[in-house]
TORKOL-4160 file (C-alpha; in steps of 0.2 Angstrom, whole numbers, padded with zeros to 4 digits, m for minus):
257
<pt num="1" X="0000" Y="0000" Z="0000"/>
<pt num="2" X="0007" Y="0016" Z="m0004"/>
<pt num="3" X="0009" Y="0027" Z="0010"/>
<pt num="4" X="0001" Y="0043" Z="0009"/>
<pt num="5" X="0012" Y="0060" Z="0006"/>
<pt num="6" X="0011" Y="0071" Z="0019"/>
<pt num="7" X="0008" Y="0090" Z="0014"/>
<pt num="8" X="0013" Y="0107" Z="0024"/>
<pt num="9" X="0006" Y="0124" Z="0013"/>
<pt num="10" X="0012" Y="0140" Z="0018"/>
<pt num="11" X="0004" Y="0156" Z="0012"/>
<pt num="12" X="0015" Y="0172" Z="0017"/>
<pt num="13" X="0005" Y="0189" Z="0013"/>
<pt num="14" X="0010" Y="0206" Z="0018"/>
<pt num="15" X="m0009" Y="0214" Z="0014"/>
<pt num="16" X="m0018" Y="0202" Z="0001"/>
<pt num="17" X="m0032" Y="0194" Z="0009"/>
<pt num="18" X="m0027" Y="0172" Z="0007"/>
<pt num="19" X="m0047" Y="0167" Z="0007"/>
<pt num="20" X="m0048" Y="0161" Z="m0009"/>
<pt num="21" X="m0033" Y="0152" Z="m0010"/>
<pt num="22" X="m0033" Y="0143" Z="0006"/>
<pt num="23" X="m0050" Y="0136" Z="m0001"/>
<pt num="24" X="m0041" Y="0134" Z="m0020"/>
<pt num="25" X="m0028" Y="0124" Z="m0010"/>
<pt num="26" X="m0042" Y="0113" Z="0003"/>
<pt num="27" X="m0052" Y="0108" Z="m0012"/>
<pt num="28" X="m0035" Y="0101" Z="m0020"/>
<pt num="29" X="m0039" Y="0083" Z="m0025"/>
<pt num="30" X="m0025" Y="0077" Z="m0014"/>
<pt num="31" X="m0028" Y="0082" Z="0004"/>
<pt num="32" X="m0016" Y="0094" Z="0012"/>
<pt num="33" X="m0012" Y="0091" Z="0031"/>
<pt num="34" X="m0008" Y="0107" Z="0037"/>
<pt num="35" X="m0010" Y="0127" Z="0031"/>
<pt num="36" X="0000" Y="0140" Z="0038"/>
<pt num="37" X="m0004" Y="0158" Z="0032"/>
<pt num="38" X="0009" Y="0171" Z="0040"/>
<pt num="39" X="0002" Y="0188" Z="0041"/>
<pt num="40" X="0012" Y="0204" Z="0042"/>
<pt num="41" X="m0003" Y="0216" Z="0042"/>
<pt num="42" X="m0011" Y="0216" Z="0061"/>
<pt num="43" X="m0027" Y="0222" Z="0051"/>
<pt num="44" X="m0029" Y="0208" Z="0041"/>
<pt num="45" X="m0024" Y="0194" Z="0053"/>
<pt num="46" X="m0038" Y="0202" Z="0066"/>
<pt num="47" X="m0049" Y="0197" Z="0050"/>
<pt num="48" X="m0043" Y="0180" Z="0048"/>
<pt num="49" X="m0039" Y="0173" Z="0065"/>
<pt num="50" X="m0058" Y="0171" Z="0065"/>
<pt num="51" X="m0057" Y="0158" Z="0051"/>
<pt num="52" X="m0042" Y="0147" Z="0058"/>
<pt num="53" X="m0047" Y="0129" Z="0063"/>
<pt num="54" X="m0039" Y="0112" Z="0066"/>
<pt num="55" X="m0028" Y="0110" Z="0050"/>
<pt num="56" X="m0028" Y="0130" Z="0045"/>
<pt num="57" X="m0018" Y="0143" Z="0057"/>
<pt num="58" X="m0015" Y="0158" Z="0056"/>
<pt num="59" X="0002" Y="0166" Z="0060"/>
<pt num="60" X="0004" Y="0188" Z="0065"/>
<pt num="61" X="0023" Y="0192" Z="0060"/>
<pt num="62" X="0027" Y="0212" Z="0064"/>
<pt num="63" X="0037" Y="0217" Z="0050"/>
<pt num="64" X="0052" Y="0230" Z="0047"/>
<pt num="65" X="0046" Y="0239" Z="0031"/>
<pt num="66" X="0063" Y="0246" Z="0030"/>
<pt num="67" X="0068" Y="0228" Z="0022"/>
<pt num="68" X="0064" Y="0225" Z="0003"/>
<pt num="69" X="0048" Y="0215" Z="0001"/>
<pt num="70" X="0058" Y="0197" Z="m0004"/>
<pt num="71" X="0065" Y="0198" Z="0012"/>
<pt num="72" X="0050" Y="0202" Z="0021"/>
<pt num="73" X="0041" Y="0189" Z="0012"/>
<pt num="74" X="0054" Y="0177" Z="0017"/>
<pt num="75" X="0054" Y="0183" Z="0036"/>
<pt num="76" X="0034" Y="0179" Z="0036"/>
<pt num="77" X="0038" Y="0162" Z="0028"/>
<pt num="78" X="0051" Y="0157" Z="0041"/>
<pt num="79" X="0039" Y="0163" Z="0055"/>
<pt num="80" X="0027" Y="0154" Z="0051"/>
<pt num="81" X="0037" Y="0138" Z="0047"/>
<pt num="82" X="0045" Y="0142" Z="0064"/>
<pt num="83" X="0030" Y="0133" Z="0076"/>
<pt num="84" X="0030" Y="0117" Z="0065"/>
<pt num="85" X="0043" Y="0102" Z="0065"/>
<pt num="86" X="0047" Y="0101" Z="0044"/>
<pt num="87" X="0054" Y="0082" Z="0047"/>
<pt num="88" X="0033" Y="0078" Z="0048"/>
<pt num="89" X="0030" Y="0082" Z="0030"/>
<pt num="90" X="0038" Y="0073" Z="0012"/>
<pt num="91" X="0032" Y="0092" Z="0003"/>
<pt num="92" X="0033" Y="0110" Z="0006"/>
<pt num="93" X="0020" Y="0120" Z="m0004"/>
<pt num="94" X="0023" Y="0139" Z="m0005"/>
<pt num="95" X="0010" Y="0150" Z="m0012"/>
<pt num="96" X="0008" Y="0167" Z="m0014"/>
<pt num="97" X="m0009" Y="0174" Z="m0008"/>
<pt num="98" X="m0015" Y="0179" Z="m0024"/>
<pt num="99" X="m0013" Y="0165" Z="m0033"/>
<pt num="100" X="m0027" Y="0151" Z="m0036"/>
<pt num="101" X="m0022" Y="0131" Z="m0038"/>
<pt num="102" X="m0031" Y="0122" Z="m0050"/>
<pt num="103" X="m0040" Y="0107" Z="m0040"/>
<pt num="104" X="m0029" Y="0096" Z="m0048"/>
<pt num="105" X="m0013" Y="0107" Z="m0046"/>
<pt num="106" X="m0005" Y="0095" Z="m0032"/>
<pt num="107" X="m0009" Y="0079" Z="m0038"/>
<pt num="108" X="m0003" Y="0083" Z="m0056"/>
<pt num="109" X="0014" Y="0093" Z="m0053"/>
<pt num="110" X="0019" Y="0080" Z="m0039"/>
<pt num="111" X="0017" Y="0065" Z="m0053"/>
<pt num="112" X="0035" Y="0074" Z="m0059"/>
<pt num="113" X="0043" Y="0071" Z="m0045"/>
<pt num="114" X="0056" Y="0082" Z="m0045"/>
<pt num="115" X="0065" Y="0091" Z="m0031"/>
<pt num="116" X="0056" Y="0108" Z="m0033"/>
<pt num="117" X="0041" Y="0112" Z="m0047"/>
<pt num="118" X="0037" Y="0127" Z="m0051"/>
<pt num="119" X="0053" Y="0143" Z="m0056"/>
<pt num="120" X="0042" Y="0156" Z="m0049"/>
<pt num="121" X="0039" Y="0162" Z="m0031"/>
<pt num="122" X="0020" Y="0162" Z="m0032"/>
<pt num="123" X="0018" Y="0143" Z="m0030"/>
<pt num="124" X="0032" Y="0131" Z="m0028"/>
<pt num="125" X="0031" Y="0114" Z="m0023"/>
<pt num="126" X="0049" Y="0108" Z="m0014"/>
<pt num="127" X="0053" Y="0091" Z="m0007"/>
<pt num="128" X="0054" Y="0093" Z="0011"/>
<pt num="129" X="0069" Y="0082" Z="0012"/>
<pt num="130" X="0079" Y="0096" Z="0001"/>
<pt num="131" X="0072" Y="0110" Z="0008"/>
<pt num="132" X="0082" Y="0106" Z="0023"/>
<pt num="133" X="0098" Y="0100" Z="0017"/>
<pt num="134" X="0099" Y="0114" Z="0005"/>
<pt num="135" X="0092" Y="0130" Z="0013"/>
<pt num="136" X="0094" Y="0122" Z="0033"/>
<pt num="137" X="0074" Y="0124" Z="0034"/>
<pt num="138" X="0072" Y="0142" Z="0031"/>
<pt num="139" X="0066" Y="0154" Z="0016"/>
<pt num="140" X="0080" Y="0165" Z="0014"/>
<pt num="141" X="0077" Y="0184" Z="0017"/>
<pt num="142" X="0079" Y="0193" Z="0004"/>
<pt num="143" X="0076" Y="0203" Z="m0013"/>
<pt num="144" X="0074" Y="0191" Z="m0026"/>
<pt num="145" X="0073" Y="0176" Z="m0015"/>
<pt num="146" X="0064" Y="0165" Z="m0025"/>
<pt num="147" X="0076" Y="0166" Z="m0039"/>
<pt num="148" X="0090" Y="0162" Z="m0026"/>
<pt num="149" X="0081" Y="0147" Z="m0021"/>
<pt num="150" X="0081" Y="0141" Z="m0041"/>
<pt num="151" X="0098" Y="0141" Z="m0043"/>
<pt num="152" X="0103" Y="0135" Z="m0027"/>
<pt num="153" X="0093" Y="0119" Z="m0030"/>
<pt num="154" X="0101" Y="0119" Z="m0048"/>
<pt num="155" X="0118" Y="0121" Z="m0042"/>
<pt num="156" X="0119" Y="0108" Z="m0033"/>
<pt num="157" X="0110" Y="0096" Z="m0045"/>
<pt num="158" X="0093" Y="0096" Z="m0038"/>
<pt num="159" X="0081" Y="0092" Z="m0052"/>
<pt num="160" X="0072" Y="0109" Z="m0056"/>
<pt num="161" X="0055" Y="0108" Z="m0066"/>
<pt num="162" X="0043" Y="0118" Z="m0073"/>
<pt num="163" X="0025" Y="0116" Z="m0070"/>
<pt num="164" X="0015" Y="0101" Z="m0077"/>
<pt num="165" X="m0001" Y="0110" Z="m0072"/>
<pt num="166" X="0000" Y="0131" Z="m0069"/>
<pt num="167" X="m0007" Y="0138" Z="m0055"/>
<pt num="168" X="m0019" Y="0154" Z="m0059"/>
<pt num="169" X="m0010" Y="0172" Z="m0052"/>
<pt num="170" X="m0024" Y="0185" Z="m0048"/>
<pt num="171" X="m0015" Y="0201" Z="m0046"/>
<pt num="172" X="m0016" Y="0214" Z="m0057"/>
<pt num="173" X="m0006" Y="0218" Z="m0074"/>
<pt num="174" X="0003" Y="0229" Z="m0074"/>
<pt num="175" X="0011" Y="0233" Z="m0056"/>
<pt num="176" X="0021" Y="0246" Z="m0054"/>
<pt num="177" X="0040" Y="0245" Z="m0049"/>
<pt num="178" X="0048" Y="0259" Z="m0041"/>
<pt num="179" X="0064" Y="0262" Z="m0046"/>
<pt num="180" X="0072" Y="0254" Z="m0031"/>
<pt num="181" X="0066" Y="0238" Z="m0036"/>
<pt num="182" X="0073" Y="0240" Z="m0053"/>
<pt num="183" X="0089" Y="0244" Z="m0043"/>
<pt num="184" X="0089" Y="0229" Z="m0031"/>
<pt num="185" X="0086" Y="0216" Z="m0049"/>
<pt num="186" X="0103" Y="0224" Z="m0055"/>
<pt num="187" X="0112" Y="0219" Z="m0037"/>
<pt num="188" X="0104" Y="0204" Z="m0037"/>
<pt num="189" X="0110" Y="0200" Z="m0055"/>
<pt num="190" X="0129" Y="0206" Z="m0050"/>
<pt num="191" X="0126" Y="0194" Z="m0035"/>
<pt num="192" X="0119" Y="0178" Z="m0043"/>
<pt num="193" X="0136" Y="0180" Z="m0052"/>
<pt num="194" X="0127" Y="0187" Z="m0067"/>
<pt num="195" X="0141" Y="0190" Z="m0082"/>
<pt num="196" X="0138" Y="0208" Z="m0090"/>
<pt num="197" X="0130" Y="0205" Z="m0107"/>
<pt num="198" X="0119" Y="0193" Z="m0098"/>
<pt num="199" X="0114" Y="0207" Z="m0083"/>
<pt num="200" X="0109" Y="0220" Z="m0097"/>
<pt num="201" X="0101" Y="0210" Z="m0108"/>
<pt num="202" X="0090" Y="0206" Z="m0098"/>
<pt num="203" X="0088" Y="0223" Z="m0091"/>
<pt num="204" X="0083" Y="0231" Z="m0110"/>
<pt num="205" X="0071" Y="0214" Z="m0110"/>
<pt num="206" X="0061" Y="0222" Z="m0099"/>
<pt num="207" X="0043" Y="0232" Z="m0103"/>
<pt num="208" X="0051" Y="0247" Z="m0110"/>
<pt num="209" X="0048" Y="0262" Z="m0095"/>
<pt num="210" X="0061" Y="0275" Z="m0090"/>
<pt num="211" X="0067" Y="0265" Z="m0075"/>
<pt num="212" X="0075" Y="0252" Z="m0086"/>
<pt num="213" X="0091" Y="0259" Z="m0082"/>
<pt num="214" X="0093" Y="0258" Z="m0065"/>
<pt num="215" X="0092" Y="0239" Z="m0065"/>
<pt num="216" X="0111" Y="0244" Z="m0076"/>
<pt num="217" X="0115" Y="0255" Z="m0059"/>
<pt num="218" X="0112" Y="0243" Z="m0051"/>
<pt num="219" X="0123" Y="0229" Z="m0057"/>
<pt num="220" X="0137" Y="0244" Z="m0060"/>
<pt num="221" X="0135" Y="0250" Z="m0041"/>
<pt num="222" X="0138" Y="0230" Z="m0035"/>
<pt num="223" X="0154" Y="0228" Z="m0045"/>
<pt num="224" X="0162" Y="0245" Z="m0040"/>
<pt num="225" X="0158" Y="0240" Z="m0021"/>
<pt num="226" X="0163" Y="0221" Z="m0024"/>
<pt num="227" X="0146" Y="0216" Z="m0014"/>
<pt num="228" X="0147" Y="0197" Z="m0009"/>
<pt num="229" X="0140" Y="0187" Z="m0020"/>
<pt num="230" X="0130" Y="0170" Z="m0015"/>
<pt num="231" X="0137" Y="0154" Z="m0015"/>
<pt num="232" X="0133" Y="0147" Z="m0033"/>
<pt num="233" X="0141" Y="0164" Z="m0043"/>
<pt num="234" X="0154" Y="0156" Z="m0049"/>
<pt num="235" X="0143" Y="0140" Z="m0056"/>
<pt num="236" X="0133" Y="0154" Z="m0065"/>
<pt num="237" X="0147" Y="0164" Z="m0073"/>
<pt num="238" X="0153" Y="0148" Z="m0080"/>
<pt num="239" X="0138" Y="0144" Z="m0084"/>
<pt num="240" X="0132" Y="0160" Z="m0093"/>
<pt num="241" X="0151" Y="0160" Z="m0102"/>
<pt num="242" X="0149" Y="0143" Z="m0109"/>
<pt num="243" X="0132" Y="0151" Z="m0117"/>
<pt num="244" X="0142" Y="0163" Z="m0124"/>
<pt num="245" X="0153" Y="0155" Z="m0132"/>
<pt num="246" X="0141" Y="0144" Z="m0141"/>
<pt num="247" X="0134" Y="0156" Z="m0145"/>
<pt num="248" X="0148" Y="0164" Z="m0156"/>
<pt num="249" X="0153" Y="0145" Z="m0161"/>
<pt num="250" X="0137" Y="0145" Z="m0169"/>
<pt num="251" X="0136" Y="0162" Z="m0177"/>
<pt num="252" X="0153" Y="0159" Z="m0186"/>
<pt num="253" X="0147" Y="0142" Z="m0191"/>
<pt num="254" X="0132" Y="0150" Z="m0201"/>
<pt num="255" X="0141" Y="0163" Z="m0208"/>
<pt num="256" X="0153" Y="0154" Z="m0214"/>
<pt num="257" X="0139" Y="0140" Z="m0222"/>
């Protein structure tokens, strides 16, 4: 008989009501044994404590606004995972709470079995088993932190994959990015170990506004103050050079066809 998985959702939300995916995620066809939602707005949780029952809790977590919102997203995460003994549950289910499941969201994107499902933040399913030895347990803090959980599963040979089954995002187009945020993607990039034709093209990739550049000043301000970058830097620089040179391999191939 196969034994049945045993499933720990977490929902962090800084001011987006989680209603409507705590029920997306209850009606999933596979059952989910516990659902933490970590709150960082004292309104809101006053609004939801009232809906909390046996297998559905609600955690308030006082936030510094100071902090970017990744790390404060990832602060709410690790507050809410702190009351709970991970080694209970084979998988983790992160979700953002704008986001909708599917009802058959789980039971497909498990049938892949890889080590993390799903490249975005808003809904990522993760092995509980890796989630530990990779990250000790704990959501890191910081701006761009889902992207930092991607490539450190990927560094290290985890299997990465993308969903089999999306999940449905209900925010709105369009949102606005201040500036700063443009900034902080240009850091990030220097500190994932972003080589430079790689870090601006993907800044000029983005929907053409005036604060494009900034992700550049960004990625310029973290080499002239040789920030510390994460871990896997080096893995990616490599990486990204290999692409490179590819690349030109087969540029000069065709033009010389």
């Amino acid at each position: 008989m196969e034994k049945e998985l045993r499933i720990l959702a977490v929902i962090p939300t800084l001011d987006d009501d989680p209603t409507e995916t705590i029920e997306s995620i209850k009606a999933q066809s596979v059952d989910v044994s516990k659902i933490l939602v970590g709150v960082g707005s004292r309104k809101l949780f006053e609004e939801l404590i009232s809906k909390a029952s046996e297998n559905v809790e609600f955690v308030y977590v006082k936030l510094d606004f100071r902090q970017s919102s990744g790390a404060r997203i990832g602060h709410t995460i690790n507050a809410a995972l702190a009351g709970v003994k991970l080694q209970d549950y084979d998988y983790i289910l992160r979700v953002d709470a704008d986001v909708t499941l599917p009802r058959s969201f789980l039971a497909t994107n498990l049938k892949v079995k890889a080590d993390m499902v799903g490249r975005f933040g808003f809904a990522v399913i993760l092995k509980t088993f890796s989630f530990i030895k990779l990250l000790k347990g704990s959501w890191p803090e910081l701006f761009g932190e889902d992207t930092y959980v991607v490539h450190t599963y990927l560094s290290h040979g985890y299997c990465v994959m993308n969903y089999a089954l999306s999940p449905i995002l209900r925010r709105k187009s369009g949102v606005f990015y201040s500036w700063q945020d443009h900034f902080l993607r240009g850091v990030l990039m220097y500190k994932l170990g972003y080589e430079p034709f790689h870090a601006f093209g993907l800044a000029l990739d983005i929907k053409a506004n005036r604060t494009n550049i900034f992700v550049i000043f960004g990625y310029i301000s973290a080499v002239i103050k040789q920030m510390e970058q994460f871990e896997f830097a080096n893995w990616i620089f490599r990486k990204q050079l290999r692409e490179l040179v590819n690349m030109r391999k087969l540029t000069l191939n065709i033009e010389q066809s």
